[in-house]
C-alpha positions in Angstrom: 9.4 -5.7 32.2 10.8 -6.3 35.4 8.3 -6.7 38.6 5.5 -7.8 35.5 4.8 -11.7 35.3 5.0 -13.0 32.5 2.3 -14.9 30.5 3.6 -18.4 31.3 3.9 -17.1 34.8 0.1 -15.9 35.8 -1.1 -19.2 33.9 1.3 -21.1 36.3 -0.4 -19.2 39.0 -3.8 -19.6 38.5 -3.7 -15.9 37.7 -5.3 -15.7 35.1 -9.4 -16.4 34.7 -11.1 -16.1 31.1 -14.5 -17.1 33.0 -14.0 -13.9 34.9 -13.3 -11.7 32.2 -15.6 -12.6 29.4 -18.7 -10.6 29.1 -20.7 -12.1 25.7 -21.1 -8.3 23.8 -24.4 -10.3 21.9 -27.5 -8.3 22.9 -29.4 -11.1 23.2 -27.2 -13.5 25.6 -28.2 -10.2 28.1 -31.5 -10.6 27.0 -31.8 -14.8 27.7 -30.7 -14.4 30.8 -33.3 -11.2 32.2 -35.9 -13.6 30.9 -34.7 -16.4 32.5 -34.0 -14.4 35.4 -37.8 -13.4 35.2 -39.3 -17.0 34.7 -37.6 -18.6 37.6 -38.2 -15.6 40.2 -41.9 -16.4 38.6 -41.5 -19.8 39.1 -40.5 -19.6 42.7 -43.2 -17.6 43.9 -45.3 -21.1 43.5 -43.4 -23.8 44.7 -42.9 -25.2 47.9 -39.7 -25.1 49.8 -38.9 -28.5 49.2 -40.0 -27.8 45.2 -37.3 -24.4 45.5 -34.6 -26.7 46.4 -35.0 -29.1 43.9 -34.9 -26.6 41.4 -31.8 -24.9 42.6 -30.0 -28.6 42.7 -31.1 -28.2 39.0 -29.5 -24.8 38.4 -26.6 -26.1 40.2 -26.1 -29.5 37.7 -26.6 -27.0 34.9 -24.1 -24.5 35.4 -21.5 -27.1 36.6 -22.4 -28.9 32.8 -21.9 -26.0 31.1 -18.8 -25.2 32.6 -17.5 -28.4 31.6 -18.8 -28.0 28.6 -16.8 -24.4 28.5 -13.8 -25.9 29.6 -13.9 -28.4 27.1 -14.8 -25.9 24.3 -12.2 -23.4 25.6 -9.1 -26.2 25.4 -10.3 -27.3 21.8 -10.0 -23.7 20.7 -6.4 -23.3 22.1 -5.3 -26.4 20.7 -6.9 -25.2 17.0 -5.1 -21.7 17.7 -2.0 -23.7 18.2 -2.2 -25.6 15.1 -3.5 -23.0 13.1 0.0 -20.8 14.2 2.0 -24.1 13.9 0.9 -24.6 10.4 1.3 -21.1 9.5 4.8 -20.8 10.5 5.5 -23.9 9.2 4.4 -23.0 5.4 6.7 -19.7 5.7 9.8 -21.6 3.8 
């Protein structure tokens, strides 16, 4: 596997993204999003451009919480996988 980095080496590296690579498969994550795609293109034909701004600040706050909120949901999983395999190999006496 030579010229190939390993696993431990791309996280190292910052090579590796999940955020980049996970597209939700449910139909209607697709779906929430056209329509909230819809509402605010909607929306923005009516505000003023100081009223536009304010909502994209909001946008902004929102998808910096929810990556936090990602983040934070993406370690706890790890650390459950790790304890999940931990415990497994550890009843294999």
């Amino acid at each position: 596997m030579e010229g190939m980095s390993s696993l431990l080496e791309q996280l190292y590296f910052g090579e590796i993204r999940p955020e980049e690579k996970i597209i939700p498969k449910n139909p209607e994550y697709k779906l929430l999003n056209s329509e909230i795609s819809n509402f605010k293109e909607k929306l923005l034909t009516s505000l003023t451009e100081d009223e536009v701004e304010l909502l994209e600040k909001i946008y902004d706050l929102l998808g910096k919480s929810s990556s936090i909120y990602s983040t934070e949901v993406f370690i706890y999983g790890f650390k459950m996988g790790v304890q999940i395999v931990t415990e497994a190999y550890a009843d294999r006496k």
